[in-house]
C-alpha positions as CSV (number, residue, x, y, z in Angstrom):
1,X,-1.4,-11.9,-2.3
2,X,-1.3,-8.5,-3.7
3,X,2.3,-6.5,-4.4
4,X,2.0,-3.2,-4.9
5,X,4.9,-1.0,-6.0
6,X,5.3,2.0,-4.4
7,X,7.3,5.2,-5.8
8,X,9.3,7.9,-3.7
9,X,9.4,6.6,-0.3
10,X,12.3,6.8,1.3
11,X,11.9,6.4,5.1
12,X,10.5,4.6,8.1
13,X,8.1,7.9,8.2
14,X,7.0,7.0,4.8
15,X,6.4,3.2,5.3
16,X,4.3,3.8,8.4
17,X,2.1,6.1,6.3
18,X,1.7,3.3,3.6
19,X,0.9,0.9,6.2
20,X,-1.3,2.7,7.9
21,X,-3.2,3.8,4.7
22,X,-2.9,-0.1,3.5
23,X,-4.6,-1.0,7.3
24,X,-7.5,1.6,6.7
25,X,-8.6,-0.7,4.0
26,X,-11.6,-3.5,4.4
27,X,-10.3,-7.2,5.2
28,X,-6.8,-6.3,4.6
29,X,-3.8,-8.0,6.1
30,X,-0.7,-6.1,5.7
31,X,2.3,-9.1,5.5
32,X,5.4,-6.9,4.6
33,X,6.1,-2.7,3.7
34,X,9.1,-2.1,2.6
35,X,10.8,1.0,0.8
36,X,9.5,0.6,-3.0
37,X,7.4,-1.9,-2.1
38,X,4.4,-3.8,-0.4
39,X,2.7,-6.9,0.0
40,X,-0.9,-7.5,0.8
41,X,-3.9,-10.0,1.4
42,X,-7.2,-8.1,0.8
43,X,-10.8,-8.3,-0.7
44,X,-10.5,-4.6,-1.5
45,X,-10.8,-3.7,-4.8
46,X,-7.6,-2.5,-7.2
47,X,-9.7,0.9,-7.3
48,X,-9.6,1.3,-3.2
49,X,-5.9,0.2,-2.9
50,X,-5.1,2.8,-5.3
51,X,-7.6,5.6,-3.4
52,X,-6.5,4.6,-0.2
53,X,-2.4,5.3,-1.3
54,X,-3.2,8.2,-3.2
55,X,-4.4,10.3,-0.1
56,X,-0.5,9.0,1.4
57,X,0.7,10.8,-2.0
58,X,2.6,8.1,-3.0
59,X,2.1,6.8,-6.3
60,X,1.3,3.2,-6.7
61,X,1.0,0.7,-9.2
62,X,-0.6,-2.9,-8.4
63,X,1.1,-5.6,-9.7
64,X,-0.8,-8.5,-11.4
């Protein structure tokens, strides 16, 4: 499992962007999105998580 923390979102707008970007990804299985926050099973690399949620221009930092 993967958690990601996720900066400046602040609506249901902004979590359906993350998830959506999160879903884009290959073999990912989005469990939970949440305001700050989001949890993920994937086999994509820490350098396509962070690609993928810098086109949602959120910044993101994985956490290990």
């Amino acid at each position: 499992m993967t958690t990601l923390k996720i900066d400046n979102m602040h609506c249901d707008a902004c979590i359906r962007r993350v998830t959506q970007a999160l879903n884009s990804l290959p073999d990912t299985k989005v469990e939970e999105v949440y305001i700050g926050t989001a949890r993920i099973e994937t086999t994509a690399t820490p350098e396509q998580i962070l690609a993928a949620m810098q086109k949602t221009g959120f910044p993101t930092h994985i956490e290990q």
